[in-house]
N, C-alpha and C positions, 0 to 999 in steps of 0.2 A: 911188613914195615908199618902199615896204617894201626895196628893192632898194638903194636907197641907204642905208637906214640898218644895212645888214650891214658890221662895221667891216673895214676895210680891213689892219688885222692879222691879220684869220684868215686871210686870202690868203697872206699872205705866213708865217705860221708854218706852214701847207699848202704851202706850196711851201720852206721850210726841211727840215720830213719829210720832204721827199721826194715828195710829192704829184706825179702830174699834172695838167694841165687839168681835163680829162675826169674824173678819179677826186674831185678836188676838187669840182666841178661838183655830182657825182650822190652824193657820200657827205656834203658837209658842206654846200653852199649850197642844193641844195635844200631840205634838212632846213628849213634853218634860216629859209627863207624860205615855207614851207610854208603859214603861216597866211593869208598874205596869197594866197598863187597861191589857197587856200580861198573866199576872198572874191570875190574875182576871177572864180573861176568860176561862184557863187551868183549874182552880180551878171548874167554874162551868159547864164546858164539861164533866171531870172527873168523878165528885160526879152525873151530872145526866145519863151517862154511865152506870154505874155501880150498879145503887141502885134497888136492884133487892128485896127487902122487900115490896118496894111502889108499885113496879109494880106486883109482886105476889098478895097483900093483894087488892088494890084499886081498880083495873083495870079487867072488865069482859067480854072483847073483844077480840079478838085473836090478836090487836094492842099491842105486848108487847116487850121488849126488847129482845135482844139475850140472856143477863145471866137469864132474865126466862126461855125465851124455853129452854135452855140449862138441866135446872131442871127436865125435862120432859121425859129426854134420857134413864131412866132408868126403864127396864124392867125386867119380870121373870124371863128371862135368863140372864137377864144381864146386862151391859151397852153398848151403840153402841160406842164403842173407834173410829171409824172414822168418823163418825157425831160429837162426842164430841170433836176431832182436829180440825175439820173443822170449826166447830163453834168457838171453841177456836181461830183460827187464823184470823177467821174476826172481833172476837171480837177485839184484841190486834192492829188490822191492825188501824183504826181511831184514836186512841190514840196516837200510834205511830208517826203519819202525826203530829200531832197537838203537839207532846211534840218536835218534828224536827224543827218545824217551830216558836214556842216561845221556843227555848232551850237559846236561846242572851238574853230574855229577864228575865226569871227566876234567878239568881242569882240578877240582876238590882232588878228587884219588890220585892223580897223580901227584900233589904238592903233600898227601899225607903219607904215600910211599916214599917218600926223597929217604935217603941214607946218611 
């Protein structure tokens, strides 16, 4: 949706300049579609962060995410409450970087994906 709504005149006053493909491509349409490629990539850090069904059910290595091992914390006696903080907060710490760093761009990408 954000890609469609890049008008169809800057293309062509980019290639009136004198633009190339390529030069046009990486100096004016990326830019301009920026907010959304932002979104776009929060969206699939996010979901593959987190998705701890695929990684429990699929995966037969000890290669597994944190919110598996995290599953794992709990024993006869009990649960280890400061393992499970601990994991907790390195979980949270990545996300946190990445939603800091597209926080400009999120309001933008989702008002240039509207339908």
């Amino acid at each position: 949706g954000f890609m469609s709504g890049v008008p169809k005149e800057l293309d062509e006053t980019a290639y009136v300049d004198g633009y190339s493909f390529w030069r046009f491509f990486t100096k004016i349409f990326i830019p301009t579609i920026a907010a959304g490629i932002g979104v776009a990539a929060f969206f699939c850090f996010m979901f593959s962060w987190v998705e701890l069904l695929l990684a429990k059910t699929l995966t037969s290595v000890e290669a597994k995410p944190i919110a598996a091992v995290m599953t794992r914390t709990a024993s006869t006696s009990g649960y280890e409450l400061g393992l499970l903080a601990a994991a907790g907060t390195l979980t949270i710490i990545p996300g946190a970087f990445v939603i800091y760093f597209v926080r400009n761009y999120i309001a933008r990408g989702f008002a240039l994906g509207r339908v």
